[in-house]
C-alpha positions in Angstrom: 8.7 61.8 -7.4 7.4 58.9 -4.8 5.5 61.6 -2.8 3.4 63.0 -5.4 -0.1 63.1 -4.2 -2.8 61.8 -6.3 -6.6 63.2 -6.1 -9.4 60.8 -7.4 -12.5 63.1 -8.3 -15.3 60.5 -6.6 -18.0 62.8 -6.0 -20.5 62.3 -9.1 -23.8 61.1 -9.6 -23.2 59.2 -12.1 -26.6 59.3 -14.0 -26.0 57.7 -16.9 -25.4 54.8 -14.9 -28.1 54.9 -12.6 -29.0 51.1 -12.1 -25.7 50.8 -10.6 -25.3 54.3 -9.2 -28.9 54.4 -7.2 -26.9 52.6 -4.3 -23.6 53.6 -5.1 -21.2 56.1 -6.5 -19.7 55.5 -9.7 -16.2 55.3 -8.4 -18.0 52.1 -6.8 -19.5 50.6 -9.9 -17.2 47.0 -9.8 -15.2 45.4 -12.4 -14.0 41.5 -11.5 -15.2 42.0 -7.8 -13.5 45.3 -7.2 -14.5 49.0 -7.0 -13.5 51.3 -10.5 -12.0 53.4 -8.1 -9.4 50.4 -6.7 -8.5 49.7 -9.9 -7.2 53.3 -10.8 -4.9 53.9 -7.5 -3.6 50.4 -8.4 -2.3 52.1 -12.0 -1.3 54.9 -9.7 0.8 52.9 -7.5 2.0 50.2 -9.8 4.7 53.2 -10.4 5.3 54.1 -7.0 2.9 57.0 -6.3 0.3 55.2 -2.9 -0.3 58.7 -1.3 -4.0 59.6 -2.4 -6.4 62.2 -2.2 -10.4 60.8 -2.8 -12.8 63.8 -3.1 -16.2 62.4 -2.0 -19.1 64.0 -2.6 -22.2 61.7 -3.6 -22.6 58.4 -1.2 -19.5 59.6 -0.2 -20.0 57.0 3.0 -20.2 54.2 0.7 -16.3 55.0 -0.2 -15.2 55.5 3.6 -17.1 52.3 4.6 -15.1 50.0 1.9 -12.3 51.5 2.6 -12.5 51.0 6.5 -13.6 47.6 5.7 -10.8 47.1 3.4 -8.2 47.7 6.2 -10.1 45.8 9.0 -11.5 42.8 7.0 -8.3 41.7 4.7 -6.3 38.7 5.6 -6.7 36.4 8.2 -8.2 37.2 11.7 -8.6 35.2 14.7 -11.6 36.5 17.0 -11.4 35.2 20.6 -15.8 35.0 21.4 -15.1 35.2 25.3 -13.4 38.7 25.8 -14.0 40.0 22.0 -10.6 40.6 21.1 -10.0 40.5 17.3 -6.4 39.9 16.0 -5.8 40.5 12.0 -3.2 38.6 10.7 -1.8 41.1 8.0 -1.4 39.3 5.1 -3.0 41.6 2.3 -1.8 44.7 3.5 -1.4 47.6 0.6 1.3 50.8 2.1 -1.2 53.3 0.7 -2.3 56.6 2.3 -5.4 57.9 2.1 -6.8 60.7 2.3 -11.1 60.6 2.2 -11.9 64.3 1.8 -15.5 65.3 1.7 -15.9 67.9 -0.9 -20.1 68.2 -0.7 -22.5 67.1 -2.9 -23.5 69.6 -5.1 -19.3 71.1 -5.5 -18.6 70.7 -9.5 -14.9 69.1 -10.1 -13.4 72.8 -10.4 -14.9 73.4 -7.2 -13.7 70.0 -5.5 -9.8 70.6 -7.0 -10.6 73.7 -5.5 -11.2 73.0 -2.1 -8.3 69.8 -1.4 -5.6 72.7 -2.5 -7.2 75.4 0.0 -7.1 72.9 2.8 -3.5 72.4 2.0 -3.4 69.0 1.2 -1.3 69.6 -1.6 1.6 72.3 -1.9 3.4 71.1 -4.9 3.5 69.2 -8.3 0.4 66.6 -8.0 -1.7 64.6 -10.2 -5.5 64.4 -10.6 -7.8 62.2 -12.2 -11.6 61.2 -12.6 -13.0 58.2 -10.7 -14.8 56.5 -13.6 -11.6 56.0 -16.2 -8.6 53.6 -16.6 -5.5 53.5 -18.9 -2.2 51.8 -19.4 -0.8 55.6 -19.5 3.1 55.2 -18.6 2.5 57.5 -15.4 6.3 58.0 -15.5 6.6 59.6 -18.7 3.5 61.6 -18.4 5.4 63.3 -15.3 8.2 64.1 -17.6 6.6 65.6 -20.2 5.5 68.1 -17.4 8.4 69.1 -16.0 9.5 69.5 -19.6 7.7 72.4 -20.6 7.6 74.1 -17.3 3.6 75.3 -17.7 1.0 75.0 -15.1 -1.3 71.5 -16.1 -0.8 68.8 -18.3 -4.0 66.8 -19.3 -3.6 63.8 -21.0 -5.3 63.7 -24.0 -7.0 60.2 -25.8 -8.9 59.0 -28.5 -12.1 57.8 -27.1 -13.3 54.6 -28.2 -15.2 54.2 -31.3 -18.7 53.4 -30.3 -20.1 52.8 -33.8 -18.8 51.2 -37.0 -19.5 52.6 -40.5 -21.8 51.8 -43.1 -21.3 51.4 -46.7 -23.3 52.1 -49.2 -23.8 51.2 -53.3 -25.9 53.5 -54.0 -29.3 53.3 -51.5 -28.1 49.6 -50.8 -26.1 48.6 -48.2 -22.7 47.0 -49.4 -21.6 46.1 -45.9 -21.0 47.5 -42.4 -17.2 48.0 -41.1 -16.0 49.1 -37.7 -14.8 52.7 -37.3 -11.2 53.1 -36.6 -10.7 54.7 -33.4 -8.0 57.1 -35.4 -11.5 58.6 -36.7 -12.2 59.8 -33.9 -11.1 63.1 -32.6 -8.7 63.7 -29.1 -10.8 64.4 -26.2 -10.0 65.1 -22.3 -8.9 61.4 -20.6 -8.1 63.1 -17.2 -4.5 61.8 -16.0 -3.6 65.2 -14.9 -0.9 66.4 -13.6 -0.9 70.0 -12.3 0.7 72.7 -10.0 -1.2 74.0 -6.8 -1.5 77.5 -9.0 -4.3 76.0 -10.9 -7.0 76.5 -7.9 -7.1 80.3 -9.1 -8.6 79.2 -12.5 -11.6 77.9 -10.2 -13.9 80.8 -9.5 -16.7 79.1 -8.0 -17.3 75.6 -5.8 -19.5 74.7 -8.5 -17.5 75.1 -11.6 -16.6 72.6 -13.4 -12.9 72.0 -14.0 -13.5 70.6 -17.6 -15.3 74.3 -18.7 -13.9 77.8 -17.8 -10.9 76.5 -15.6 -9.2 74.7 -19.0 -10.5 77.6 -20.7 -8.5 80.1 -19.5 -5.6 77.9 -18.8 -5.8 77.0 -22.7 -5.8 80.9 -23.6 -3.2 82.0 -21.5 -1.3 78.9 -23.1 -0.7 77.5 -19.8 -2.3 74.0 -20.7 -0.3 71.3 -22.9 -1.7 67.7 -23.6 0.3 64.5 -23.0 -1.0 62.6 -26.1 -1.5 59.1 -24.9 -2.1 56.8 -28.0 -3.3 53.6 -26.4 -5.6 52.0 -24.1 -8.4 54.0 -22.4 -11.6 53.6 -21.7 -14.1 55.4 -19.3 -17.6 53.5 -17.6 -20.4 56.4 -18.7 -22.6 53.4 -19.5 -23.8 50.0 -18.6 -22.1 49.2 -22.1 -18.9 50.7 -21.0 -18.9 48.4 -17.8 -19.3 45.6 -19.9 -16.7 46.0 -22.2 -14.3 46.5 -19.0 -16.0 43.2 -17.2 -15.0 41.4 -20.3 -11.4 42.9 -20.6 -11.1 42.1 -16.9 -12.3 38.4 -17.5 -9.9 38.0 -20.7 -7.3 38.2 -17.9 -5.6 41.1 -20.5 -6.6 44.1 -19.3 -5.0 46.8 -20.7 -4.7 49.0 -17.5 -3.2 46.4 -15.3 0.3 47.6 -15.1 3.3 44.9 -15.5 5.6 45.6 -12.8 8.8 44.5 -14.2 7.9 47.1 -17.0 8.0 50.2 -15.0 10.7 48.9 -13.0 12.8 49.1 -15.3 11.7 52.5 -16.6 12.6 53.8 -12.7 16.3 51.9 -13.0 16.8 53.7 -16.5 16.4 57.0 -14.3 12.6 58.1 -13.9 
């Protein structure tokens, strides 16, 4: 299960967060210092799974030069001025791999999927996600749940935040306003995929977007079956969104950061 691959869709434009997006991609956007993007492979690897896949598309450059930087500029160094020689002392090294893939600018998600599987970079059971959304999904079980029914994708499905609370009324007077229950709300896409290299055939086009025909068809032919994942997640569409997240992170109880004696265990109980 360790060497399951993991692709990160990074390629967006991210225009509904264009104040932050102008300069950089959304996978980019930080929360408490660090990229959206580092916080989802550290879900990913919290539970073993470090080998990643990052479809650029969009600033792509932006993502290769942090990671570069990331690698070079961690830890200690000593730099010796008279013959230039740089020694990194490697005390914040992570044992991830990965993969920066560049998938072009205008490619739709459908189309970047697409185009990792046709280069061969993954040949088996892998996972896929967006870069823009985090979770405390229990990657673990999600992976299960696959194997269990034996069909071609599993998409884990959420409840989206509520993003308005309700009013009520006494007649034309307003009696008070109460938040809306997030169980309101209906179950949309949350990404946290996990798929088998078959599904590239659902992708006509490099510009066809995985969420439309691709889940289409794979709904119809009843190859398709959502993970419901009741808890925690939440997506940055919006400067509002970021917020939220920047205060979650700041709270020091963010949802999505995963406690590593919890999925320890899991693994010992035979994950």
């Amino acid at each position: 299960m360790e060497d399951m691959k993991v692709i990160i869709l990074a390629g967006g434009l991210g225009t509904r967060l264009a104040e932050e997006t102008d300069v950089r991609p959304k996978p980019m956007v930080e929360v408490g210092g660090r990229p959206m993007l580092w916080h989802i492979m550290n879900i990913y690897a919290a539970y073993g799974f470090k080998n990643f896949i990052i479809a650029l598309g969009y600033k792509g450059e932006v993502i290769k030069r942090y990671m570069t930087e990331y690698v070079n500029l961690s830890g200690n160094m000593t730099i010796d001025f008279k013959t230039g020689r740089v020694i990194s002392e490697e005390t914040d090294t992570l044992d991830w791999n990965v993969e920066l893939v560049e998938t072009g600018i205008e490619t739709q998600t459908g189309g970047r999927l697409r185009k990792i599987i046709e280069q061969g970079r993954v040949s088996s059971t892998f996972m896929m996600t967006y870069g823009d959304g985090v979770s405390d999904v229990n990657i673990h079980k999600l992976i299960d749940f696959h194997r269990s029914h034996g069909k071609l994708a599993t998409m884990t499905a959420v409840r989206p935040p509520a993003r308005f609370g309700h009013i009520i009324f006494d007649g034309n007077e307003v009696s008070r306003f109460t938040e809306k229950a997030q169980v309101d709300v209906g179950w949309i896409n949350g990404g946290f995929f996990v798929l088998e290299p078959e599904v590239a055939s659902y992708v006509d086009t490099y510009v066809t977007p995985w969420e439309r025909e691709p889940l289409e068809r794979l709904a119809v032919e009843k190859q398709l079956m959502a993970y419901f994942h009741e808890n925690f997640w939440q997506c940055m569409d919006t400067v509002r969104d970021k917020e939220l997240l920047q205060e979650l992170w700041s709270s020091g109880k963010a949802p999505w950061v995963i406690k590593t004696e919890e999925h320890h265990a899991y693994s010992r109980n035979g994950a």
